[in-house]
N, C-alpha and C positions, 0 to 999 in steps of 0.2 A: 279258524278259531276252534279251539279245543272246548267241550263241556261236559258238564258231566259232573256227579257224586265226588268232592274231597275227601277221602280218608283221613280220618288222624293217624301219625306213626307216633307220637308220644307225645306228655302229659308232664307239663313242667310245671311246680306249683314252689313259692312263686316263682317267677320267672328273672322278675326283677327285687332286689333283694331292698329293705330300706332300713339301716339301722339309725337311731341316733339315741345320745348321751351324754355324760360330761367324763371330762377329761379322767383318768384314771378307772372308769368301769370299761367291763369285760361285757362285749356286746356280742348275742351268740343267735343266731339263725339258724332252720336246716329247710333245705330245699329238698322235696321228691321227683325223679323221675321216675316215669310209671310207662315201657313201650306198651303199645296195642299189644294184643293178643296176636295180631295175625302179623307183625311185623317184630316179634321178641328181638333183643338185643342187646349185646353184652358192650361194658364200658371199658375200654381199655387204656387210656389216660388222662390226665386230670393235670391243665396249664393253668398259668396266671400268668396276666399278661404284665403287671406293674410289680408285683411283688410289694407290693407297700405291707403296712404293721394289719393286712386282712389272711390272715390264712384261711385255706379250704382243706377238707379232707375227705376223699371219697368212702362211702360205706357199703360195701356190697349187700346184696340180699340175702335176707336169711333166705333156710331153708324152703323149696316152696311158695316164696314170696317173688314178684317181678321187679318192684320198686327197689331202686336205689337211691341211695341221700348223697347228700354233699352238707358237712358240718361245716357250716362257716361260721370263725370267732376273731373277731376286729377289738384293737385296744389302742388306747392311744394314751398318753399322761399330760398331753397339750389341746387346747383347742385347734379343732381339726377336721375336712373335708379331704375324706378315704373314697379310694374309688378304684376298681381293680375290674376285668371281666375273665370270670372262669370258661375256659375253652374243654369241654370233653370229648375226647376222641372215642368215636366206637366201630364197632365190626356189621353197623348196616349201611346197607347201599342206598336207602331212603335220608337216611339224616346222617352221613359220616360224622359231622360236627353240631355239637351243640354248644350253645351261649348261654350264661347267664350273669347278670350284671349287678354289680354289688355296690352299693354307696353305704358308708357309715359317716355320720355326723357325729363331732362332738361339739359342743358348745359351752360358753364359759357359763360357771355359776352366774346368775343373776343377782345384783347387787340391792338392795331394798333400800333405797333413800328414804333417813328418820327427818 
C-alpha cells in the first residue's frame, strides 16, 4: 500500500457545467483551468464528444497568466435536455486528459391556469 501526501496537478472550476433555460435563450458558461505551479501545462486540444447544439471554445492565457477557460455557449429553440463532455488534451504526463461535463436544460414556458 502506497501513502503519503496527494498533490493537486490542476484546478478545474466548475467541473461540471449546469445550464438551464427556455427554449430560444443563449445559455453561456466559462470553466477555468488553473495547473499547479509545479506541474504547469499547456492545452493542446479541445474534443466533444456528441456534438449536440453545446459548443465549447478554448481561451488560452493571457500574458503571464496560468489559467485557461473553455467558453461554453448552448441554445436550443425546443424544449430540450443537452448533454455533451469536453475532452482536453495536453502536454503533461500527470493529467494527459481532462474532462469536463456539461448539461444544459431547457424547459417549456409555464402555463398559469386563470
Amino acid at each position: 500500500m502506497v501513502t503519503g501526501k496527494v498533490e493537486k496537478v490542476v484546478d478545474i472550476t466548475p467541473r461540471t457545467v449546469s445550464l438551464t433555460g427556455a427554449p430560444g435563450d443563449v445559455l453561456e458558461a466559462m470553466v477555468t483551468i488553473t495547473p499547479a505551479d509545479k506541474y504547469k501545462f499547456s492545452i493542446l486540444e479541445l474534443d466533444q464528444k456528441y456534438k449536440t447544439n453545446i459548443k465549447a471554445d478554448l481561451v488560452k492565457p493571457a500574458k503571464g497568466n496560468l489559467s485557461w477557460q473553455v467558453k461554453i455557449i448552448a441554445n436550443s429553440q425546443k424544449a430540450d435536455d443537452l448533454y455533451d463532455i469536453i475532452t482536453l488534451k495536453t502536454d503533461s504526463k500527470y493529467k494527459p486528459v481532462l474532462k469536463i461535463r456539461v448539461y444544459a436544460i431547457y424547459l417549456k414556458d409555464k402555463k398559469i391556469n386563470s
